[in-house]
N, C-alpha and C positions, 0 to 999 in steps of 0.2 A: 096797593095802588089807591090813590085817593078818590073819592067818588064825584067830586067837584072841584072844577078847573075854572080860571078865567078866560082861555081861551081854549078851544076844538078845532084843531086841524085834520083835516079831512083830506089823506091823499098824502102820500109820504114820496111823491116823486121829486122832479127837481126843487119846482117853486113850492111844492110845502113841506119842504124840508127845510127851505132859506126861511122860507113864512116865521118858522114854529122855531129855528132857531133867533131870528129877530126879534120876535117877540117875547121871548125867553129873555134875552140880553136888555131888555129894556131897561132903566133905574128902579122900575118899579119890578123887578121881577116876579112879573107874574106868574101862576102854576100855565101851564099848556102841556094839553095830550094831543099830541100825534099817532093819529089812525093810518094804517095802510092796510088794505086786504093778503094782497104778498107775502110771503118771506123775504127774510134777508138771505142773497147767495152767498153762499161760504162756500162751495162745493169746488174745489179749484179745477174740475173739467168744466164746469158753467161759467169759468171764467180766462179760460183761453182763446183768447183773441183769436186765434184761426178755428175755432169752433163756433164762435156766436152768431154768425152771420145764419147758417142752417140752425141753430139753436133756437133763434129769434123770432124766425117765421114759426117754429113746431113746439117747439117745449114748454108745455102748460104753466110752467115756474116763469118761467120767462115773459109770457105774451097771454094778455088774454083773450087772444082769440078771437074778438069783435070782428063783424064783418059790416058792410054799409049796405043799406038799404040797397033793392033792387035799382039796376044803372037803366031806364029807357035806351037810351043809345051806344050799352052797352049788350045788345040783347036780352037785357032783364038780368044780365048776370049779378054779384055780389062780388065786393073786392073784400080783402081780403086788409083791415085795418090792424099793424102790428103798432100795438101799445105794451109798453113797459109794466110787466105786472112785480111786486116789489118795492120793497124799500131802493129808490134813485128814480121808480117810475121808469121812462123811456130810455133815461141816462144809461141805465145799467144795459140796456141793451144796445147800445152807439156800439160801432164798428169801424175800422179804419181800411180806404180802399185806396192803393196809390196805382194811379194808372196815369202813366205817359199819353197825351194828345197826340194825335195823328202829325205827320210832320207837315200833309198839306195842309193842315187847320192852320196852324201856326204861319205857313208860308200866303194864307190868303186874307191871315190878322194885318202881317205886312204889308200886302198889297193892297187891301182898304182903307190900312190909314196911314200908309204911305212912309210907314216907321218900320226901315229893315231891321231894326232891334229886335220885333215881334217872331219875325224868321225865323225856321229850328235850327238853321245854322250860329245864329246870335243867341239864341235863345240854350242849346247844346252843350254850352262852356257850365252855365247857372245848373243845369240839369247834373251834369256830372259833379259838381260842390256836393249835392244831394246827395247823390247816390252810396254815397258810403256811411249817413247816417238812416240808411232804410235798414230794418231788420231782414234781414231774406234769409234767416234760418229756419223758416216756416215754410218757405216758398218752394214749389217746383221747379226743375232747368228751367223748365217752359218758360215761368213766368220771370226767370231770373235774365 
């Protein structure tokens, strides 16, 4: 590896990955190194999608861990800040959540703006379009 670069990218998650590939592609190609602390996931249980959700908050590969200063009005407690540790950054740990709206939500969208389209009976025809390109080989009855 060479010892000097034109540019140091610091941080291999979304935006400096686009960064360091940008600046790579320029006419002037310049050298750039891109740093992350991370690995890269190749582990293909680290990357099943009905696994990362609990993966994200606990798995040291995954998240590191940072927590936020003490909350005053939260009784002095600390939250709990899940960042993407890895090459993607936060990327890699995105998860995908499909959950159905309440049908009164919907029915009092209509009744505020006065547009019965918003209704879950108008709204129920677009809902079923959907429903056959959700995965649900992952899913419980329950949630099926």
């Amino acid at each position: 590896m060479a010892e000097t670069f034109d540019f140091i990218v610091v941080g291999g998650g979304t935006a400096g990955c686009l960064i360091a590939e940008k600046l790579a592609s320029t006419t002037t190609k310049p050298s750039v190194a891109l740093f992350e602390a991370g690995d890269r996931q190749e582990s293909d249980s680290l990357r099943q999608t009905y696994h990362r959700f609990a993966l994200a908050l606990t798995h040291p590969e995954l998240n590191y861990g940072s927590k936020s200063t003490p909350q005053a009005h939260y009784g002095g407690r600390q939250i709990d800040m899940i960042r993407g540790k890895g090459l993607g950054g936060s990327s890699q740990i995105n998860f995908q959540v499909w959950s159905l709206g309440a049908r009164g939500e919907f029915d009092a969208w209509a009744e505020r703006t006065k547009a019965q389209e918003w209704g879950f009976k108008s709204i129920l025809a677009s809902i079923k379009k959907v429903l056959p390109s959700v995965d649900r080989s992952n899913m419980t009855k329950a949630e099926i």
